[in-house]
C-alpha positions in Angstrom: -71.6 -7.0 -139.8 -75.0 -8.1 -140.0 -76.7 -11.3 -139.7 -77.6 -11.1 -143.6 -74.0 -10.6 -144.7 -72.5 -13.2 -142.2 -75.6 -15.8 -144.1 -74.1 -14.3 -147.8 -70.7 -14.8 -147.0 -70.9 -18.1 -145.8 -73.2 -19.0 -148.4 -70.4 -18.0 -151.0 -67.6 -19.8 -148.9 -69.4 -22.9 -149.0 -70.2 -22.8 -152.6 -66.5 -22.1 -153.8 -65.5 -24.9 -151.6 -68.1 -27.9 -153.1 -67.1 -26.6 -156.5 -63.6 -27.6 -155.4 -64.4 -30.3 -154.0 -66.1 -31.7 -157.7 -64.5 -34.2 -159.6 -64.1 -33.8 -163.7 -63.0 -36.6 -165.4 -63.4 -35.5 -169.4 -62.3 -37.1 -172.4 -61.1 -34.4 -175.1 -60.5 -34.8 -178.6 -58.1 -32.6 -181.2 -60.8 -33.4 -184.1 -64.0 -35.1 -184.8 -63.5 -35.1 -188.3 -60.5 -36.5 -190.7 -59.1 -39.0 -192.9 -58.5 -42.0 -192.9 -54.6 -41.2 -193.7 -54.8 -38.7 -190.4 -54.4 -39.0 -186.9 -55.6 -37.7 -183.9 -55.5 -36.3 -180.3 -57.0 -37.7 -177.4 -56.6 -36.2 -174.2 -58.2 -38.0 -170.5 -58.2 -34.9 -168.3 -58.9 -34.4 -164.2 -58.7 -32.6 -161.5 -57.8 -34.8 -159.0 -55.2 -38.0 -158.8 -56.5 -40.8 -159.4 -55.9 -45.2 -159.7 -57.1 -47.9 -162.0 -56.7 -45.8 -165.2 -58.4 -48.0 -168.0 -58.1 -47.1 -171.3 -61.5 -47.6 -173.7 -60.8 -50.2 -176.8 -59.3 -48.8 -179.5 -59.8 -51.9 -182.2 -60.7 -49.4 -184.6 -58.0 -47.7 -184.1 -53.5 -47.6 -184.3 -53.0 -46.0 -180.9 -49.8 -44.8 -179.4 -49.5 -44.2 -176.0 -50.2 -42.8 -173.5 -48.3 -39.7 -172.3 -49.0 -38.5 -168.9 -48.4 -34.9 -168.3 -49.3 -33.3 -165.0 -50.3 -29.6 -163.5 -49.7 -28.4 -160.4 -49.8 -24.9 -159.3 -51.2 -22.1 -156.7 -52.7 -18.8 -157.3 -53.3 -16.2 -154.6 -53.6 -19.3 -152.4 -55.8 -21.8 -154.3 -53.9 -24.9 -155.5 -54.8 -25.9 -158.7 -54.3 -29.6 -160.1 -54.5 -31.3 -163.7 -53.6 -34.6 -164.9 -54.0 -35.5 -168.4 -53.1 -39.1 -170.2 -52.6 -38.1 -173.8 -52.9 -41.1 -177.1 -52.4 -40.4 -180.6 -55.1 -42.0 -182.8 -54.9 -43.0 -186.4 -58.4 -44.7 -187.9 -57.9 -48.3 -189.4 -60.7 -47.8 -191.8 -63.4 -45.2 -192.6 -66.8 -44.9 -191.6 -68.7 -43.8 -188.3 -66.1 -44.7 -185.2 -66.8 -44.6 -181.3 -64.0 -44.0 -178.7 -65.7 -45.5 -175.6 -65.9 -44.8 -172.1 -62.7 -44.5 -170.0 -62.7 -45.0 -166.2 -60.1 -43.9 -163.3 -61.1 -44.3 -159.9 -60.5 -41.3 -157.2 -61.3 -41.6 -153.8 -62.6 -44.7 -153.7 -65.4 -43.9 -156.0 -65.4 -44.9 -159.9 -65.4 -42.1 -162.5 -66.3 -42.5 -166.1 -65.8 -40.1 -169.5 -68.6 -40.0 -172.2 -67.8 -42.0 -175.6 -66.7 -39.7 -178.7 -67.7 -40.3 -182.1 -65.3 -39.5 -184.6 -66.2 -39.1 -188.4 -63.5 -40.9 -190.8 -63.6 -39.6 -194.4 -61.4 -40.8 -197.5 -57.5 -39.8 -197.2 -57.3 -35.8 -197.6 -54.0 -34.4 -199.2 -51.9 -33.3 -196.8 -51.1 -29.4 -196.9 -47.8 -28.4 -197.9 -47.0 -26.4 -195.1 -43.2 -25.9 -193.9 -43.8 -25.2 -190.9 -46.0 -27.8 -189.6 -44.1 -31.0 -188.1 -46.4 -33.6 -189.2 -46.0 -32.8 -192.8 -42.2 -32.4 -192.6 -41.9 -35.8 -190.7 -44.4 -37.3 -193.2 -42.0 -35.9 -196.3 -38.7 -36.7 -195.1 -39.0 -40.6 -193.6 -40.0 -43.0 -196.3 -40.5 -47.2 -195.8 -40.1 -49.2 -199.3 -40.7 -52.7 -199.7 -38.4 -53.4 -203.1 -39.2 -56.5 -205.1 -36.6 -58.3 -207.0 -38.9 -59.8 -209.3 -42.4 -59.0 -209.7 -43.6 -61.0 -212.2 -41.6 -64.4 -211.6 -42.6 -68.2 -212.5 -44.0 -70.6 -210.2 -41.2 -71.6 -207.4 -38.8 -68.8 -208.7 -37.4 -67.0 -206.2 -37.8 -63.4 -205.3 -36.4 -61.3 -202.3 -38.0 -58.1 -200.4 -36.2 -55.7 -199.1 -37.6 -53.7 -196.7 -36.0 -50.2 -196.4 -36.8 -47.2 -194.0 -35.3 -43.5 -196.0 -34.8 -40.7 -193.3 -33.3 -37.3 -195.3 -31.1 -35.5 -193.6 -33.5 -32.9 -192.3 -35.0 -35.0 -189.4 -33.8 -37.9 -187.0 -35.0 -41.3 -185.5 -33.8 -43.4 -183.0 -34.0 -46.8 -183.3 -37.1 -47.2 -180.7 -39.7 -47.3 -183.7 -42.8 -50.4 -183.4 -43.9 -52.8 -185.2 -47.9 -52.5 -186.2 -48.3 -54.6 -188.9 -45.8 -57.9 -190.0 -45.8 -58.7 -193.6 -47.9 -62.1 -194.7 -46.7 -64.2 -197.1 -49.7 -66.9 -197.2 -49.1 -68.6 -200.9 -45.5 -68.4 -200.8 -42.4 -70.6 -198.9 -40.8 -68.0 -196.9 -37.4 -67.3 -195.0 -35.6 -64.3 -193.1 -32.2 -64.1 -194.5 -31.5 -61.8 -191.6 -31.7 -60.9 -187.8 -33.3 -57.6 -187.1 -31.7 -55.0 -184.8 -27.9 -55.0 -186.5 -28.9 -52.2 -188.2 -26.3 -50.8 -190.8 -26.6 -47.3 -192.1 -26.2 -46.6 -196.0 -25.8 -43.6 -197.8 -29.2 -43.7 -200.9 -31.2 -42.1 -203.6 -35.1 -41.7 -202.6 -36.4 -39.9 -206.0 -33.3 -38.4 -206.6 -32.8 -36.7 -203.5 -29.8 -37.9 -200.9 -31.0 -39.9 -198.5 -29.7 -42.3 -195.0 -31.5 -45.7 -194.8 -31.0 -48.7 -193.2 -32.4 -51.9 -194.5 -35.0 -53.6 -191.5 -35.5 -56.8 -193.3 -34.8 -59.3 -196.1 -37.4 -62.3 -197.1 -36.6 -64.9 -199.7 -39.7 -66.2 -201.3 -40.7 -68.8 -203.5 -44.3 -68.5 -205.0 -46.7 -72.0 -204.3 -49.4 -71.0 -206.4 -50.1 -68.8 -209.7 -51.7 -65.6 -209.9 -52.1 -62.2 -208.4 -50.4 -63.1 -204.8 -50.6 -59.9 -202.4 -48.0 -59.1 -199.9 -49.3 -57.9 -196.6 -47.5 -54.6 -196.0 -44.9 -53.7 -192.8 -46.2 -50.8 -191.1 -44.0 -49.0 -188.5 -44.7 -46.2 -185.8 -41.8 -44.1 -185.5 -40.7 -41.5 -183.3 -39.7 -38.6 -185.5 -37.6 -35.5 -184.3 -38.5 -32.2 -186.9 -36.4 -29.3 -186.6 -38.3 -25.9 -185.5 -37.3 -22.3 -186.3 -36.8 -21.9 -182.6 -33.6 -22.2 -180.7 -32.5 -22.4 -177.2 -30.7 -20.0 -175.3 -27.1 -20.9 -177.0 -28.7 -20.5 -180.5 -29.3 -24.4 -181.4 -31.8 -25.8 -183.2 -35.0 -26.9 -181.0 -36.3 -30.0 -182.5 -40.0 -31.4 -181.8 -41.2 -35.0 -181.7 -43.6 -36.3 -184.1 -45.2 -40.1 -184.0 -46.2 -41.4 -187.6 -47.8 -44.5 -188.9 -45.6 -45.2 -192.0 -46.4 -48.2 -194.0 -44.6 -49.9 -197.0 -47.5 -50.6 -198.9 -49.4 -53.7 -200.0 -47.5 -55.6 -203.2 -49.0 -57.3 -205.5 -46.9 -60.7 -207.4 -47.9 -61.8 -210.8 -46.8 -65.5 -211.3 -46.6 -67.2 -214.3 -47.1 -70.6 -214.7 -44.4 -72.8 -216.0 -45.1 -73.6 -219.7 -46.7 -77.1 -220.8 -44.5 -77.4 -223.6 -41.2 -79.0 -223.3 -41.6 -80.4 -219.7 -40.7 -83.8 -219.2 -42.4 -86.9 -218.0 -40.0 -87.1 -215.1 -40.4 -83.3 -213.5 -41.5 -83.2 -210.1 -41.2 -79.6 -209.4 -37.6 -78.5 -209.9 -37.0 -74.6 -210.6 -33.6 -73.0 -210.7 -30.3 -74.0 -212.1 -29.1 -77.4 -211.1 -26.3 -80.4 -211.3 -27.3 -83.4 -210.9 -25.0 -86.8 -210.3 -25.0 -90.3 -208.6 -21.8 -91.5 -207.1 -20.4 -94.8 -205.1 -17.1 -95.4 -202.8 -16.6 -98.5 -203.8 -16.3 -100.3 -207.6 -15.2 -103.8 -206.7 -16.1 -105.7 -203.3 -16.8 -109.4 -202.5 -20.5 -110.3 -201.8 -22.2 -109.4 -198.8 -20.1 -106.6 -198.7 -22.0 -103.1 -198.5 -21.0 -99.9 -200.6 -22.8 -96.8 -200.8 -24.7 -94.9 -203.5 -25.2 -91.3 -203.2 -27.9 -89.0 -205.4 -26.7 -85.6 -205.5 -28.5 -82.0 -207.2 -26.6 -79.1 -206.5 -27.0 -75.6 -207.6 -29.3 -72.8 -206.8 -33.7 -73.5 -206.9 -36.1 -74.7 -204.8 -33.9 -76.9 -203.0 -36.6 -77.9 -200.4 -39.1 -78.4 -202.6 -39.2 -81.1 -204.5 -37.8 -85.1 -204.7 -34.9 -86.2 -205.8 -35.3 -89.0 -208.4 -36.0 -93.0 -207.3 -33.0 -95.3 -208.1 -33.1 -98.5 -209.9 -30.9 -101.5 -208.9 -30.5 -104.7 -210.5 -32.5 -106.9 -208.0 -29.8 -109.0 -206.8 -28.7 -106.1 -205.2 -30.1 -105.3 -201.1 -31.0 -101.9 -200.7 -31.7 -100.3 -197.6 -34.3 -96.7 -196.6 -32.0 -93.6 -198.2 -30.4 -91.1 -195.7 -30.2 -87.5 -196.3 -27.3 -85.1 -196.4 -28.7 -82.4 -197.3 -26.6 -78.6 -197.1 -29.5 -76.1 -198.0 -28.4 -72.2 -197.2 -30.5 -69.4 -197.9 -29.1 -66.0 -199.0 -30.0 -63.2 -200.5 -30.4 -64.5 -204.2 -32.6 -68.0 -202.4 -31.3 -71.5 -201.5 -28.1 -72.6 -202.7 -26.5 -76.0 -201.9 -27.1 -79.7 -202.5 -29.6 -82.1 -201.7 -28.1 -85.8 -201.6 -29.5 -89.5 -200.3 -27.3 -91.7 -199.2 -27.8 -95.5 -200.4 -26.1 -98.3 -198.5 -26.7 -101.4 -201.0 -25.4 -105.1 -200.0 -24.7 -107.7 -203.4 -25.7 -111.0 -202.6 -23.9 -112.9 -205.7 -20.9 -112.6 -207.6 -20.7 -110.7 -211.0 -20.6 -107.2 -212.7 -24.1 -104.9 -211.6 -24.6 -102.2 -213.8 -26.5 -99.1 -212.7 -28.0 -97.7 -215.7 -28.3 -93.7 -215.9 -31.4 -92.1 -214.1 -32.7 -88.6 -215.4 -33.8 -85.3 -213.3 -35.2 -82.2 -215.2 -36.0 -79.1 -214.1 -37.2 -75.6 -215.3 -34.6 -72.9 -215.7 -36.2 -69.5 -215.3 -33.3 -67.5 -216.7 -33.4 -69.4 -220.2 -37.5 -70.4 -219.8 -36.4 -74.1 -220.5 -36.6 -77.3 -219.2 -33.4 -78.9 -219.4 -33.1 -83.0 -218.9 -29.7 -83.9 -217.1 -28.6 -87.6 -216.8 -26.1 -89.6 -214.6 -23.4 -91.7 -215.6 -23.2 -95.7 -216.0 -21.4 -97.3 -213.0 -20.5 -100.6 -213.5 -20.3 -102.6 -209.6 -17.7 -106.0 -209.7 -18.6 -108.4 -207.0 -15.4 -110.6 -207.4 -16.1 -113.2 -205.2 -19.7 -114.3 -203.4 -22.1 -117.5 -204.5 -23.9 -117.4 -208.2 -26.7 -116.8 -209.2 -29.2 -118.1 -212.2 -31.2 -115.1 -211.6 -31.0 -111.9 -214.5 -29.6 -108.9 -213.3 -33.3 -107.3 -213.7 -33.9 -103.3 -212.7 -35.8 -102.5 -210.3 -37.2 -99.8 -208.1 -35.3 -100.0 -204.8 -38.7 -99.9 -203.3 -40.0 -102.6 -204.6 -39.5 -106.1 -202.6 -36.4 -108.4 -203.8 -36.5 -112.3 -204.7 -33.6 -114.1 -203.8 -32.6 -117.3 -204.9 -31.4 -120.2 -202.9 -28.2 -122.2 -203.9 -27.6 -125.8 -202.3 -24.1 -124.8 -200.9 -24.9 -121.8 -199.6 -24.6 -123.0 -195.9 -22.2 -125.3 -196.3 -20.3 -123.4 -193.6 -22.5 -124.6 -191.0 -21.9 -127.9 -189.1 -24.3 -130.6 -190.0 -22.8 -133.6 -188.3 -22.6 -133.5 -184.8 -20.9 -135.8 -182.2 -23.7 -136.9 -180.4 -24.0 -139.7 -177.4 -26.7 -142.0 -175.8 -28.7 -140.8 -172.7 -30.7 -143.2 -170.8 -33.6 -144.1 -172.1 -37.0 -143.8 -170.4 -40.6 -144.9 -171.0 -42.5 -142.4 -172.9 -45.5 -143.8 -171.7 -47.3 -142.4 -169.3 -44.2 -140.0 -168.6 -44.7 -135.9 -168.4 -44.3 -135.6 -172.0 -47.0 -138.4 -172.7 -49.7 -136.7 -170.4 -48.5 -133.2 -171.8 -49.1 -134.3 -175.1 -52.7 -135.9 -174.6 -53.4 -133.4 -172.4 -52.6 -130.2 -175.1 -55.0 -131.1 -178.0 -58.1 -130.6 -174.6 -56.2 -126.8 -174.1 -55.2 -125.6 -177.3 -58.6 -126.6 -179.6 -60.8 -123.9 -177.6 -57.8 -121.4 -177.6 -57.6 -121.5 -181.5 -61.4 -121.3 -182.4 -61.4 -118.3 -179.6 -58.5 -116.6 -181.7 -60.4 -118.0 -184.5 -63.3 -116.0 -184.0 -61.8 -112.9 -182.6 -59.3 -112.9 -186.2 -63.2 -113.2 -188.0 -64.5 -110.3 -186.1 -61.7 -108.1 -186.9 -61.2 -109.2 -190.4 -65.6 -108.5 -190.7 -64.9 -104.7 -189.0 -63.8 -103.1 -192.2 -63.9 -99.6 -190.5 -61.7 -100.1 -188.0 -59.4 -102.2 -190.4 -59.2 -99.2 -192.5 -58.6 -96.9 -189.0 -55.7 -99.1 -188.3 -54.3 -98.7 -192.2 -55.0 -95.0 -191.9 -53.0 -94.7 -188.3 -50.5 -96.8 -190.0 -49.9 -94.8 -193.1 -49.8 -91.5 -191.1 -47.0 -92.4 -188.9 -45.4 -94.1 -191.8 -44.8 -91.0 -193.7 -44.4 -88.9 -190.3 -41.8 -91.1 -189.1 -38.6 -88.7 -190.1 -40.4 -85.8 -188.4 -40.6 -87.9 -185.5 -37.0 -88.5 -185.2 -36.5 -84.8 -185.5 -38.9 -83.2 -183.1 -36.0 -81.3 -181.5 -34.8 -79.7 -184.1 -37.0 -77.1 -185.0 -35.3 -76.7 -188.9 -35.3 -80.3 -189.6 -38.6 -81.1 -187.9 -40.3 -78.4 -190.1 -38.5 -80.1 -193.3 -39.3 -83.4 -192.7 -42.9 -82.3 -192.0 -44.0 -80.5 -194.9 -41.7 -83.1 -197.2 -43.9 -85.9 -195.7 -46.9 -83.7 -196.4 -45.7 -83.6 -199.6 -45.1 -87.1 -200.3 -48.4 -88.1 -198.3 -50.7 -86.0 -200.8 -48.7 -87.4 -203.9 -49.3 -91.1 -203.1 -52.7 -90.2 -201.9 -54.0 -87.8 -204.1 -51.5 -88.5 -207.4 -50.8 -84.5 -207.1 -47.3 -83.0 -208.0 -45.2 -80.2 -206.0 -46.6 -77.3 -208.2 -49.9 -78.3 -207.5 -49.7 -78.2 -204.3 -51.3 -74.8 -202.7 -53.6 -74.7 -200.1 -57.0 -73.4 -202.1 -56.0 -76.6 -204.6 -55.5 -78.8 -202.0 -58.8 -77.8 -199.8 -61.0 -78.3 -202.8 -60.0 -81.9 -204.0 -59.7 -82.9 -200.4 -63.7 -81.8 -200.3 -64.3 -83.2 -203.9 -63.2 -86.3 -202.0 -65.7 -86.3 -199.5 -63.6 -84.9 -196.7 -65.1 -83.2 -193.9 -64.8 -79.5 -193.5 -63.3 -79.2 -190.3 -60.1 -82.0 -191.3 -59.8 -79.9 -194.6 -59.5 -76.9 -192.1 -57.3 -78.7 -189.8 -55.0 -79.6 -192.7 -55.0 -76.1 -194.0 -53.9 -75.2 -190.5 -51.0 -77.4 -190.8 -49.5 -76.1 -193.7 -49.6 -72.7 -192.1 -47.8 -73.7 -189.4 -44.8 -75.1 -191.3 -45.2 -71.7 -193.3 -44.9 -69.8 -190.1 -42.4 -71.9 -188.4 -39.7 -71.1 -190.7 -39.3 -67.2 -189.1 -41.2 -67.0 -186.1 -40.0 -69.2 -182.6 -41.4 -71.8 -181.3 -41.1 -74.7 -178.9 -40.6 -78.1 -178.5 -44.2 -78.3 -176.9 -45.1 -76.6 -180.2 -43.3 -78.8 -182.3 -45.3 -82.1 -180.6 -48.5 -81.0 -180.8 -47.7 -80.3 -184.7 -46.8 -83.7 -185.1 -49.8 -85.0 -183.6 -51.7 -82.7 -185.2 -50.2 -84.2 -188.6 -50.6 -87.9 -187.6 -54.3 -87.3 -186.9 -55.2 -85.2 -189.9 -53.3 -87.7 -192.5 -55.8 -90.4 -190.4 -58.7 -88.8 -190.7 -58.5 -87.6 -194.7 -57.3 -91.7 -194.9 -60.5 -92.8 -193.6 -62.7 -90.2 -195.0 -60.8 -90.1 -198.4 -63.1 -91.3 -201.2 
């Protein structure tokens, strides 16, 4: 061989053995064009193993993923190696997209693809082919959202049903993902529910049979009127699509499919409730209700303590709205209301009883009638407000002291005056058996000198508290501060005593809301939605970021009725609350 040929050879050996040696690291794509109700392939392939695989951001994007598949083979000696990380890729919106770089390092050195741009058009109709998997799966698994109501009143209840149809033509396991959770921003929510005890039914999906199993059920009860839009559920499920291929013992092959199926946005019409017909009295009240005031005791002596108890039962809004104030004659002691309440929410909304327990002392002797107090409330199913009222009770102290005083109603709120009788303490000893001590000269004794003495200590003491009493009496924004602080924790004070219980805390929180903006504001229950409540808050000089703050609140409570949380959680909501009520206090105008 000559020297020329030995030069060639080598020349070529070298060569084939550099191109080996190069690393490709390429990002592929099935399409670069398709709608924006498609999906599609995107393959990272190399040559060579590699570490530190990190995938480019896919915002844009509902990726599944990835799947790593790996070559490895040898042909007339050569080894040949491929390693591929495939995602599935369905556009979130249209336009202009760009998949961007990903990077792997292999042999210590960092390797980089080059960013794609994909081209997202308006949804294109799928072809009707038999034979291709994604339109089977796409035809034979269905999710609904099914609305009980669509058009109901303000704070009637509706329920969504989310179901997921699968005909008997494909499968699924139960290892499908949640993409999107439903919203339910203007309306009080609750999961009836717990997900993963799924049952499955035999259906109708447009006529054809069907298997579904139902994911979840939501009660809701509309806040404000309107359009109000449902967010949809939107699920990516592993679906297995027969083939016209079978195996060697003449079964079915089936191949896997991953789709994006969503239930849809919905859309609520809510009427408002009508202006004719509603009583001076209602505070909110939709459903169908009882209402009733009962006491354990009809006779007692004085000083004796019985208990009242304001009940409305039935099925509504149970959570949302006040029970009605009671009215004692004032020679009766009433003490702060405690509640009973047995609130359960099914399928068809809350059903139960709200009650307030009463425990009222008489201080005199005589008959204390409590007069009949009214509730109304709206009844969707006959669009009428109906007025129910309670019963006379008639209380006998038989014995107690008497009093000159009338047996005047009033609000057990309001502060009680009590009349003094000259015997009233005649129980207590007045005439004690007292004896002589020895007697010793004031003057100039300990008490003399401390006396004298006192006026020289005391005179500064009082004009210091004197003027410090002035200066906080003069600093009229830190008096209001202090009122504002006060008030907060005032109406926060149940939610306080409950920050362990997640349920109750929540309750007691958006009820002292409640109560806070009607005393504050003068706004009722079916007033009360957040866009409302944000622009008379800023109407009333409020700043922007407490209005926000506030409005951050209220979602919380939403939210905190189906999602977990902590008792970390549940403290900083309650400061939260204190410091918000504070600040729209001191800011309020």
């Amino acid at each position: 061989m000559s020297t020329k040929q030995f030069v060639y050879i080598l020349v070529i050996m070298l060569s084939t053995l550099s191109m080996q040696a190069q690393v490709t690291f390429e990002a592929k794509v099935s399409k670069t064009r398709l709608g924006v109700n498609q999906r599609l392939r995107l393959d990272f392939e190399m040559n060579q193993d590699g570490d530190n695989f990190e995938t480019p951001d896919f915002s844009n994007f509902r990726a599944t993923g990835p799947n790593t598949s790996i070559s490895n083979s040898y042909f007339n000696g050569k080894r040949s190696y491929s390693k591929t990380y495939t995602f599935y890729l369905t556009p979130k919106k249209k336009g202009t997209l760009t998949i961007g770089s990903a990077s792997i390092e292999i042999n210590g050195k960092i390797y980089k693809t080059d960013p794609v741009t994909i081209q997202v058009t308006d949804a294109v109709k799928v072809p009707k082919d038999p034979n291709n998997a994604d339109y089977l799966a796409s035809e034979n698994v269905h999710l609904v959202a099914e609305v009980s109501n669509g058009n109901p009143y303000l704070n009637e209840s509706i329920t969504v049903v989310y179901k997921l149809y699968v005909s008997n033509s494909v499968s699924i396991t139960s290892n499908w993902r949640e993409i999107d959770t439903p919203k339910y921003a203007d309306f009080w929510s609750q999961n009836i529910d717990s997900r993963g005890n799924y049952k499955i039914y035999e259906g109708k999906y447009k006529g054809e049979d069907y298997r579904y199993v139902i994911l979840r059920r939501t009660v809701l009860y509309p806040q404000k009127t309107g359009k109000l839009n449902i967010e949809p559920l939107t699920l990516d499920i592993p679906i297995d699509v027969k083939t016209k291929r079978r195996d060697i013992f003449g079964r079915t092959l089936m191949t896997r499919v991953n789709k994006t199926i969503s239930a849809g946005k919905r859309t609520i019409d809510v009427k408002p409730l009508p202006e004719d017909g509603k009583p001076l009295n209602f505070t909110g009240a939709v459903g169908d209700f009882k209402f009733d005031i009962s006491t354990n005791k009809f006779k007692l002596d004085a000083n004796e303590s019985f208990e009242l108890s304001l009940r409305v039962s039935g099925n509504g809004n149970l959570k949302l709205f006040d029970l009605p104030a009671l009215k004692l004659p004032s020679s009766l002691e009433v003490y702060e209301p405690s509640r009973a309440d047995d609130i359960r929410t099914q399928i068809n909304g809350m059903s139960g009883a709200m009650i307030e327990n009463y425990t009222v002392v008489p201080q005199f002797k005589g008959n204390y009638p409590i007069r009949p107090i009214s509730f109304s409330y709206f009844n969707p199913k006959t669009e009428q407000y109906e007025l129910l009222s309670s019963e006379e009770l008639v209380i006998a102290v038989e014995n107690g002291p008497v009093t000159d005083e009338p047996n005047t109603e009033q609000n057990q709120s309001e502060k009680q005056i009590v009349s003094e009788k000259k015997d009233q303490f005649k129980h207590i000893k007045l005439k004690g058996n007292l004896t002589a001590i020895e007697k010793e000269d004031f003057f100039k004794s300990t008490l003399f000198w401390g006396m004298l003495g006192a006026p020289i200590v005391l005179i500064p003491l009082f004009i210091l508290v004197g003027r410090q009493r002035k200066l906080r009496l003069a600093d009229a924004e830190g008096n209001r501060m202090r009122r504002a602080n006060k008030l907060a924790k005032k109406y926060l004070g149940e939610a306080k005593k409950n920050v362990t219980n997640k349920t109750t805390f929540y309750e007691a929180l958006e009820r002292a809301i409640h109560n806070y903006l009607k005393a504050t504001l003068g706004m009722e229950t079916s007033e009360m939605d957040k866009e409302h409540i944000s622009g008379v808050l800023l109407e009333r000089n409020v700043s922007p970021e407490v209005v926000i703050s506030f409005s951050g609140l209220l979602k919380s409570c939403e939210f905190a009725r189906y999602t977990p949380t902590t008792k970390v959680a549940m403290q900083k909501d309650y400061e939260t609350a204190v410091e918000t009520l504070s600040n729209i206090d001191k800011q309020i105008q």
